[in-house]
C-alpha positions as CSV (number, residue, x, y, z in Angstrom):
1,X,10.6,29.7,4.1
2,X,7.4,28.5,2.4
3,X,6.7,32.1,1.0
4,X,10.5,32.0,-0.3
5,X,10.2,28.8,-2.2
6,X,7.1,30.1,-3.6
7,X,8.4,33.2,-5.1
8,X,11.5,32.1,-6.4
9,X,10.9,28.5,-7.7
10,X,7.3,28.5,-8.3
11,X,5.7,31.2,-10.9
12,X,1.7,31.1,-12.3
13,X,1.4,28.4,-15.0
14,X,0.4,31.4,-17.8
15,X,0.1,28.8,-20.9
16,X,1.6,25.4,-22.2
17,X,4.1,26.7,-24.5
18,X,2.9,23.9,-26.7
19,X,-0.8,25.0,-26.7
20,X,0.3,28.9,-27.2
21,X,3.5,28.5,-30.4
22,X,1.7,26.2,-32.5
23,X,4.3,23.1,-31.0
24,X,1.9,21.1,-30.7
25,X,1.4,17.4,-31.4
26,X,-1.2,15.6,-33.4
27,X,-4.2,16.1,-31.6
28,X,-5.4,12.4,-31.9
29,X,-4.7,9.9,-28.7
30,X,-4.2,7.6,-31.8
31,X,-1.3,5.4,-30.6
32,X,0.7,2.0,-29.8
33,X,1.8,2.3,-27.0
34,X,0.8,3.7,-23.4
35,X,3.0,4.7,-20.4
36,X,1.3,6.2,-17.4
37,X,4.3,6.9,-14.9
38,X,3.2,7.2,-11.5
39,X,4.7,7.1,-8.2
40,X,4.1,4.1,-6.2
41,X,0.5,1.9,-5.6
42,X,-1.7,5.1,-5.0
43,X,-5.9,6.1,-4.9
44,X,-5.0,8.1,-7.5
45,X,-3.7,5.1,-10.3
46,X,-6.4,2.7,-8.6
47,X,-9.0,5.3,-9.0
48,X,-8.2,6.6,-12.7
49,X,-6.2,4.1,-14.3
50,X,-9.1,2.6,-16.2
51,X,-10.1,6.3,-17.3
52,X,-7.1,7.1,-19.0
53,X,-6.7,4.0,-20.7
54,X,-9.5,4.1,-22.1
55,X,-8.7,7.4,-23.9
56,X,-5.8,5.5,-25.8
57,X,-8.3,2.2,-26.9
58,X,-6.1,1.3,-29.8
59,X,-2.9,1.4,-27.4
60,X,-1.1,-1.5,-25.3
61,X,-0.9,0.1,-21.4
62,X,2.1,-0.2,-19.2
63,X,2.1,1.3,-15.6
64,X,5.3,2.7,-14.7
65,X,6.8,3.0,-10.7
66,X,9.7,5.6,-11.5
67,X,9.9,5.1,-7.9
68,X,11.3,1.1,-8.5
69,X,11.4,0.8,-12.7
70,X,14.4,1.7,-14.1
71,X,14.6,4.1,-17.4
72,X,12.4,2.5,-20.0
73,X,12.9,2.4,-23.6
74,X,10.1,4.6,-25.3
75,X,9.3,3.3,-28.7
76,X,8.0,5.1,-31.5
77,X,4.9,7.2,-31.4
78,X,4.5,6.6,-27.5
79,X,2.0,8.3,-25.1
80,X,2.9,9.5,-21.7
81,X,0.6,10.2,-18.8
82,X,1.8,11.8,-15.9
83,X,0.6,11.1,-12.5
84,X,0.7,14.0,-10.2
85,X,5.2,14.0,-9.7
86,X,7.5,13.4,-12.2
87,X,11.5,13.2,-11.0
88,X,13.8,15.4,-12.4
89,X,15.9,12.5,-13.3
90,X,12.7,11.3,-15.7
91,X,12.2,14.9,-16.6
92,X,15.6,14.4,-18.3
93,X,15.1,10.4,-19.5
94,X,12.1,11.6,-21.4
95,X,13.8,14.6,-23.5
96,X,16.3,11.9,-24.8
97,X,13.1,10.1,-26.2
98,X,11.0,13.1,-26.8
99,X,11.0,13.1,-30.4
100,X,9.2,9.5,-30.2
101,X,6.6,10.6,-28.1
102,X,3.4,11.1,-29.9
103,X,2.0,13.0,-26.8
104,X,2.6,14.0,-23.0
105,X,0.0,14.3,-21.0
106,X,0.3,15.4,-17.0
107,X,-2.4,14.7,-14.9
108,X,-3.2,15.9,-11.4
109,X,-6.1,15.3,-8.9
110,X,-5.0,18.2,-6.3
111,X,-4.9,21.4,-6.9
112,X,-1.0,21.1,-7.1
113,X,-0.3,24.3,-9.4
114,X,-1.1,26.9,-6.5
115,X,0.9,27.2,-3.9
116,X,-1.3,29.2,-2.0
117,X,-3.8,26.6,-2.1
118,X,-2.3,24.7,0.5
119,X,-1.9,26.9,3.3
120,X,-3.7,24.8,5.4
121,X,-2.2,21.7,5.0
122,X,0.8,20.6,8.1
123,X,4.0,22.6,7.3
124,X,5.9,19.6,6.5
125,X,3.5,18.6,3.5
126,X,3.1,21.6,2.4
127,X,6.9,22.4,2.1
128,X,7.4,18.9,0.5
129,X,5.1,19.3,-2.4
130,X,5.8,23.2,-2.9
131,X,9.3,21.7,-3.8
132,X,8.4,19.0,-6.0
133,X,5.8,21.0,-7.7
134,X,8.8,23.7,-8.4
135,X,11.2,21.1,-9.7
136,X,8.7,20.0,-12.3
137,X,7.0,23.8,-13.5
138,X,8.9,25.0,-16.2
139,X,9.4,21.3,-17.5
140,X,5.5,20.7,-17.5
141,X,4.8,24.0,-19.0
142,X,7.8,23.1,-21.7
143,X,7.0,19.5,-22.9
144,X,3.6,18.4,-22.3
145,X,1.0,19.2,-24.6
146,X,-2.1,18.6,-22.4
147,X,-3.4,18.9,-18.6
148,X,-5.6,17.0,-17.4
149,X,-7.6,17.1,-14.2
150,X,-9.8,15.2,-12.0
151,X,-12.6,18.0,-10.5
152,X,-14.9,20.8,-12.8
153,X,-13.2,23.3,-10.1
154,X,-9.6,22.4,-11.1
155,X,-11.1,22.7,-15.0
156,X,-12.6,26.0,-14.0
157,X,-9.6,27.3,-12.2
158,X,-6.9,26.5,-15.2
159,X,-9.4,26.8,-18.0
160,X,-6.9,29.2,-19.6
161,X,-4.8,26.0,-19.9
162,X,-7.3,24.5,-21.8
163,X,-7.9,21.2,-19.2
164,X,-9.5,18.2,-20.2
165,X,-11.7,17.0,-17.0
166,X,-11.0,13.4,-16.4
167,X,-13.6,11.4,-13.9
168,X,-12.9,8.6,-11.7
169,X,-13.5,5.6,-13.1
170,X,-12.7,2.9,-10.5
171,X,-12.7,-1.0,-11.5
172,X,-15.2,-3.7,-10.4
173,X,-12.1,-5.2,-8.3
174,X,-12.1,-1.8,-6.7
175,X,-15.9,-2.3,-5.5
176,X,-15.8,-5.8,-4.2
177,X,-16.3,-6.0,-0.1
178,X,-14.0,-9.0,0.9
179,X,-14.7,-10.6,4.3
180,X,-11.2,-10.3,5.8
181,X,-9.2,-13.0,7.7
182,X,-7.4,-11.2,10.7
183,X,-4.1,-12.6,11.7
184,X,-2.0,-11.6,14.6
185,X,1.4,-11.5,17.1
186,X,0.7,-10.4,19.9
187,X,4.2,-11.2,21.5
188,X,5.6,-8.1,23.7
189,X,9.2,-7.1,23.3
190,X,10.9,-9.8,24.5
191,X,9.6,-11.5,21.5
192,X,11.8,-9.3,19.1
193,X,13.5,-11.9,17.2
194,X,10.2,-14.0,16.3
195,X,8.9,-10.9,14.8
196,X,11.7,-10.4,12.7
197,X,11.3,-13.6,11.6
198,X,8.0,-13.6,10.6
199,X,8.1,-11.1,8.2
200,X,8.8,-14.0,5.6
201,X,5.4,-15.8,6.3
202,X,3.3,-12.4,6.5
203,X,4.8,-11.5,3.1
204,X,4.2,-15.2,1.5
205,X,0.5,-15.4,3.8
206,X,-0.3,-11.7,2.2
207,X,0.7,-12.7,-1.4
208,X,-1.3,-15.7,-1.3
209,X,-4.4,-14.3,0.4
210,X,-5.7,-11.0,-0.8
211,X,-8.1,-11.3,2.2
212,X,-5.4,-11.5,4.5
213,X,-4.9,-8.8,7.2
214,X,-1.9,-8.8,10.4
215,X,-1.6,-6.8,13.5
216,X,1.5,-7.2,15.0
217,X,2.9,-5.4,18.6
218,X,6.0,-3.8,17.8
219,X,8.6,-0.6,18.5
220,X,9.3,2.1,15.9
221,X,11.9,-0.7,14.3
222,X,9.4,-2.9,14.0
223,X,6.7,-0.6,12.1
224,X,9.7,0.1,9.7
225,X,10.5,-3.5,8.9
226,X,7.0,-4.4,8.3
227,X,5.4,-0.5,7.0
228,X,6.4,-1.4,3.3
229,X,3.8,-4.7,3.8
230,X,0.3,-4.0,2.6
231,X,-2.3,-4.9,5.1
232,X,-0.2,-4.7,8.0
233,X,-0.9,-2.7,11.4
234,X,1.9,-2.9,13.7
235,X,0.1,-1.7,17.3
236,X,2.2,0.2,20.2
237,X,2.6,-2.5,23.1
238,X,0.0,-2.4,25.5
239,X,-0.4,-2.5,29.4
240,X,-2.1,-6.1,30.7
241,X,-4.8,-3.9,31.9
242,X,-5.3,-2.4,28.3
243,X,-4.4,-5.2,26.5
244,X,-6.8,-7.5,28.4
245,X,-9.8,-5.1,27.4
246,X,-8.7,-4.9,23.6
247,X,-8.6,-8.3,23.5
248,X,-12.5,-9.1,24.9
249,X,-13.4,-6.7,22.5
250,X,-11.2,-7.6,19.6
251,X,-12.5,-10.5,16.9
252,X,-9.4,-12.3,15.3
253,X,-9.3,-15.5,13.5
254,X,-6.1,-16.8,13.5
255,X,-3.4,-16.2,16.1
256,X,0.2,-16.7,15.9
257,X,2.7,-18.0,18.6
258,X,5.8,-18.6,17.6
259,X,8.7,-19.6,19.8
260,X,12.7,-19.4,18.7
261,X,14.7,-21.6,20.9
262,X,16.1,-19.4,23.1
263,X,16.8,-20.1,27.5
264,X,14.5,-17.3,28.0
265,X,12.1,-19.1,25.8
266,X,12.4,-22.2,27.6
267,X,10.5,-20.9,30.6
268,X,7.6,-19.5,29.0
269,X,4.1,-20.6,29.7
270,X,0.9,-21.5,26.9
271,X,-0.9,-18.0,28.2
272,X,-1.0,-17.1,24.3
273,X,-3.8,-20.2,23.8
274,X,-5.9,-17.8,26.5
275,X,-6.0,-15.1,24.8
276,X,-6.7,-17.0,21.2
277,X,-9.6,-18.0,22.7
278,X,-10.6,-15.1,24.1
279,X,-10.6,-13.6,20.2
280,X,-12.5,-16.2,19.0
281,X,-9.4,-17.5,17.2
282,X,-7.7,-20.2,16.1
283,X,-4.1,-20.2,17.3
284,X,-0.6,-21.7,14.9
285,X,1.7,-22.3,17.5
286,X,5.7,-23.7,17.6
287,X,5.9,-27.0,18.2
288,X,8.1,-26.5,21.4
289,X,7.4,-26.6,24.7
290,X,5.1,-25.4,26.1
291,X,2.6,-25.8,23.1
292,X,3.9,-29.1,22.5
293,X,2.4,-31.1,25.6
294,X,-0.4,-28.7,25.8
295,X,-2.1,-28.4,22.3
296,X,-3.1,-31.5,20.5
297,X,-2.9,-31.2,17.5
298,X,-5.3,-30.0,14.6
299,X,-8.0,-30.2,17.2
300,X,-7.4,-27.4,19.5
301,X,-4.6,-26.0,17.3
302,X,-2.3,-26.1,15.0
303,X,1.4,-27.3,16.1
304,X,4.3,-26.8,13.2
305,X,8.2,-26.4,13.6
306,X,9.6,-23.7,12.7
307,X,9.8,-23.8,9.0
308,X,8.8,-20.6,7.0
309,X,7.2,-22.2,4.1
310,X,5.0,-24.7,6.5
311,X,3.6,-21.4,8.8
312,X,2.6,-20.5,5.1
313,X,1.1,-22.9,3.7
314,X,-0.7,-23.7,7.3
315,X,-1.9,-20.6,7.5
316,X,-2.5,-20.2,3.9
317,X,-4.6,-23.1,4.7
318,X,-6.7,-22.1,7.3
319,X,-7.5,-18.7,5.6
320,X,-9.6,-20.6,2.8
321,X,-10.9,-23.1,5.3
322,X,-13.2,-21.3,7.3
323,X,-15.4,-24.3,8.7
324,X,-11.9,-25.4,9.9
325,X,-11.0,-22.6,11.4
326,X,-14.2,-22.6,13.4
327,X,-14.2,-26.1,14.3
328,X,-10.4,-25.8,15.7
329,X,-11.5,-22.3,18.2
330,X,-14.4,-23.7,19.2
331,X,-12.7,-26.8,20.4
332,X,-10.1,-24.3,22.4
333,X,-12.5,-22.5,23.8
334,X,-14.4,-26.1,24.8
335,X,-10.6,-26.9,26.4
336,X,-10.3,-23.9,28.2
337,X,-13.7,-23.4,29.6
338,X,-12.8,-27.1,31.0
339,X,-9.2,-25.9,32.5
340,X,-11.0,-23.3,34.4
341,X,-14.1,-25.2,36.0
């Protein structure tokens, strides 16, 4: 099927008909305004973002997600870059404003012009960008005016399409090491509705704190509620066995024990504060039984009811507090080491 898509979809990129009739724009990267339309947060933007802009220095930038934007107005004397995809439904939004653009640039840092090229690659990836790669050929080849690539091998390889080699030119921001703050549920799956509902503190926690990282246990619907969260890993339940050597191995500082009311819930016993201290963490627990009796509060713990915005802010709290933190799990541990003696 691959070989089939290939041969009828996707033919050699021979020239830029702009580059071989004379069609061609002004040469300069003299302009006003910048749109670099990309797909989504991706290495790719983070990586070359600054690189591009800087080859338009008189020109206001805007990054574009045609995955989530709506069809933008392009003003008068406009640049477009192109980041690896463009939609056939912008294909078409950018011929109604093609007289105002100044210049269209597409940009690519795979070698997504040769189909052969990725033979190798799993079927299902390869397929997917044969297609997309097809669905954007002839338009590529019709309207913009220049390629860019990222490698001297992809210059090399379409130097008959006269490519301008752009390097990666990542930003300070890009560099920077943070020392993370590792949240986490643990609950199993009887705990399903708890997870569900603390999607709205991980989002608020994660906007607040770019240091901020969650693990959460969870089924196949639980990695899809939470998969469009950055700096969230949603772990396959465990056996107690398994479980029980992850977590003697496993630093966390902060973890999280909510309870919904619930008869099951009723019954349930503090075990989470065990394993909290077994991490090394601090735990934020309901304040229900059988936290409520059990953890007192702000020195072994944190009790709160069950309140979105106070988990956040708590939380939010303890993440740029990190003598507090350490101060509340060592006084667990103290509390449990004198529960088992």
């Amino acid at each position: 099927m691959d070989e089939i898509i290939r041969k009828k979809l996707f033919k050699p990129y021979l020239k830029l008909n702009k580059q071989s009739y004379g069609n061609q724009r002004a040469v300069t990267l003299d302009c006003h305004k910048l749109f670099i339309l990309h797909e989504g947060n991706s290495p790719t933007l983070a990586y070359f973002e600054s690189a591009i802009t800087g080859r338009f220095p008189d020109a206001r930038c805007q990054c574009v997600d045609i995955l989530v934007s709506p069809e933008i107005s392009i003003p008068e004397g406009s640049a477009l870059v192109i980041i690896r995809f463009i939609s056939p439904k912008w294909q078409q939004h950018i011929e109604r404003y093609i007289d105002r653009c100044s210049r269209i640039v597409y940009f690519m840092d795979d070698d997504l012009f040769d189909p052969t090229a990725l033979s190798t690659l799993p079927k299902e990836y390869r397929t997917k960008i044969i297609r997309r790669s097809a669905a954007q050929h002839r338009w590529i080849t019709q309207y913009c005016d220049d390629i860019w690539v990222s490698t001297a091998f992809l210059a090399k390889k379409y130097s008959h399409l006269n490519p301008e080699m752009v390097s990666a030119k990542p930003s300070p921001l890009l560099l920077e090491k943070r020392k993370p703050v590792r949240i986490a549920y643990h609950g199993s799956s009887s705990h399903r509705e708890e997870k569900y509902w603390l999607r709205q503190i991980v989002e608020g926690v994660l906007e607040a704190c770019p240091s901020a990282s969650f693990e959460i246990f969870g089924e196949h619907d639980i990695y899809k509620y939470y998969r469009d969260l950055p700096r969230v890993s949603v772990l396959h339940p465990m056996s107690w066995q398994n479980y029980l050597a992850y977590t003697k191995t496993h630093q966390l500082d902060i973890g999280l024990a909510p309870l919904l009311d619930s008869d099951f819930n009723f019954a349930r016993g503090p075990v989470k504060f065990y394993d909290f201290v077994r991490m090394g963490a601090v735990g934020v627990y309901s304040n229900r039984a059988p936290y409520k009796d059990f953890i007192e509060q702000n020195i072994n713990g944190i009790l709160l009811e069950n309140v979105p915005q106070r988990w956040v802010d708590a939380i939010t709290l303890l993440i740029n507090k990190e003598k507090k933190r350490t101060e509340l799990a060592n006084n667990a541990k103290i509390y449990a080491y004198s529960l088992a003696n």
